[in-house]
C-alpha positions in Angstrom: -15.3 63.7 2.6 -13.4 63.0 -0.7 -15.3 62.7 -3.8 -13.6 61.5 -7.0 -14.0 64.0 -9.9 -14.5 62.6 -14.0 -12.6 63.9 -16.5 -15.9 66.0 -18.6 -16.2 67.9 -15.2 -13.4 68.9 -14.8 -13.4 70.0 -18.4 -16.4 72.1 -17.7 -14.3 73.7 -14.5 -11.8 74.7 -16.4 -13.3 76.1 -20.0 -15.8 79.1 -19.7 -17.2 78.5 -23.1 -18.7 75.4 -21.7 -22.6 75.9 -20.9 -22.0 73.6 -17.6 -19.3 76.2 -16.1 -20.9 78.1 -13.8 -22.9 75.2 -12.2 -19.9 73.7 -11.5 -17.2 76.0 -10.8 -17.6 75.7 -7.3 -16.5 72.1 -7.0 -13.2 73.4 -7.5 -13.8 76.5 -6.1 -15.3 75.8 -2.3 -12.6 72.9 -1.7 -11.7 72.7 1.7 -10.1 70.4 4.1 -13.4 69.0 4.8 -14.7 68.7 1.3 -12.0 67.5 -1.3 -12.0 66.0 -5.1 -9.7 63.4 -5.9 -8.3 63.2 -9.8 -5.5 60.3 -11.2 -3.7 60.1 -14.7 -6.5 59.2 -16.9 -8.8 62.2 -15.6 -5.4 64.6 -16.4 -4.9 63.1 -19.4 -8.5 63.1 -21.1 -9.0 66.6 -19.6 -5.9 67.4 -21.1 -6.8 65.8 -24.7 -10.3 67.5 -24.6 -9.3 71.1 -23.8 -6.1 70.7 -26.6 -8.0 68.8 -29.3 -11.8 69.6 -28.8 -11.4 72.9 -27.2 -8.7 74.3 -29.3 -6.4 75.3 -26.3 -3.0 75.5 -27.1 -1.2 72.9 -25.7 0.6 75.4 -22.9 -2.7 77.0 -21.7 -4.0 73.4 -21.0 -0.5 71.9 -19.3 -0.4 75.3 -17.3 -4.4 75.2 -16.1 -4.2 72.0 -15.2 -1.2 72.1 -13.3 -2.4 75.0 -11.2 -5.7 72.6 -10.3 -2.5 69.7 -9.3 -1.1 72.5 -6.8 -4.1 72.6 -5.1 -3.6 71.6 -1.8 -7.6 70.3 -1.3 -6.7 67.6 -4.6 -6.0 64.4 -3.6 -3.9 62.8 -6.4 -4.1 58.9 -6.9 -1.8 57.3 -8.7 -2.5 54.3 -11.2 -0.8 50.7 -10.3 -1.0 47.8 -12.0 -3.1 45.9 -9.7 -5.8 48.9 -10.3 -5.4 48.3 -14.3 -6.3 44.7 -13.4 -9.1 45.6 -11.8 -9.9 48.3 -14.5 -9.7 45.4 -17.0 -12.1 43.4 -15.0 -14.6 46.4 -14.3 -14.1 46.6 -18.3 -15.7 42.7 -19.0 -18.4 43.1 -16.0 -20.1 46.4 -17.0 -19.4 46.6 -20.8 -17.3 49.8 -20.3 -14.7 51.6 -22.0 -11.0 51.2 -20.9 -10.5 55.0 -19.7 -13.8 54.7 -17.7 -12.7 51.4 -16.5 -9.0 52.6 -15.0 -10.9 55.9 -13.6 -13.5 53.6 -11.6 -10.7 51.3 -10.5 -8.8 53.8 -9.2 -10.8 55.4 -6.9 -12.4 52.2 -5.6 -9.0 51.2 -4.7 -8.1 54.0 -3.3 -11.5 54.0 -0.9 -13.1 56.6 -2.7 -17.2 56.5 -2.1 -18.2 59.3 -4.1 -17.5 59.7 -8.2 -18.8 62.9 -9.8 -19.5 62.8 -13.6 -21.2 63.8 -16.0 -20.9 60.4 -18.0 -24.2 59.0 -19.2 -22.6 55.3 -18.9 -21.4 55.6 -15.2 -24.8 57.4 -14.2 -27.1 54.6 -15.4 -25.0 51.9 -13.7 -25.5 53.9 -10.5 -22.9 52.0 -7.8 -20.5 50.0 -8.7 -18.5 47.6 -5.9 -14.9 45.7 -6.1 -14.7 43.8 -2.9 -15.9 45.1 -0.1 -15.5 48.8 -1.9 -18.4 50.9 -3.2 -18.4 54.0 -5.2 -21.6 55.8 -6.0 -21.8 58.3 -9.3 -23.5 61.2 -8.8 -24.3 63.8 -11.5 -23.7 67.7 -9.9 -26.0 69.0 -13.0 -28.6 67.4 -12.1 -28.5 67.2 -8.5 -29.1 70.4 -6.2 
């Protein structure tokens, strides 16, 4: 199964000084051939704008992190088009979200994707969301055991 991972999780993975880090660790951690995350450009990008400018990481510690978590062979990497932008924009009107949010949701329901885990207040209250004949579920790992 491939689950698509937000941006603030992948945050907490990656930054010890996070409270959050050793519950989630081992999403990262216990990928396997049979249990994979999937990321795209906006989940690098925002992860990549929190550690640097909320964090305080210099900008090489975050680049370098981050591309060891690309390397890894169990992380599916979707890439953004703009047919999913379109649909982001859509997803955007329909559920009053943000634009990042948007593109992250569009993207993995394109790309088949039924699980997203987050950590995002807005995606958990919607619950599922569907594009077509896709469905992608949001599921919170903090809260769930």
């Amino acid at each position: 199964m491939i689950a698509g991972l937000d941006a603030n999780l992948l945050c907490y993975v990656l930054d010890k000084r996070y409270p959050e880090h050793e519950k989630v660790k081992a999403i990262v951690l216990d990928l396997s051939a049979e249990s994979k995350v999937a990321l795209n450009p906006t989940i690098i990008h925002e992860t990549y704008h929190t550690l640097v400018f909320s964090q305080k990481w210099t900008p090489e510690e975050a680049a370098e992190a981050i591309k060891v978590v690309l390397k890894n062979p169990f992380i599916e990497f979707f890439n953004q088009t703009r047919k999913i932008s379109i649909i982001a924009l859509n997803i955007s009107v329909r559920h009053n979200l943000g634009g990042r949010d948007s593109l992250i949701v569009a993207n993995f329901l394109s790309n088949q994707t039924p699980i997203m885990l987050t950590h995002d207040k807005a995606l958990l209250k919607i619950q599922k969301m569907t594009w077509k004949s896709e469905n992608l579920i949001f599921k919170d790992p903090l809260t769930e055991g």
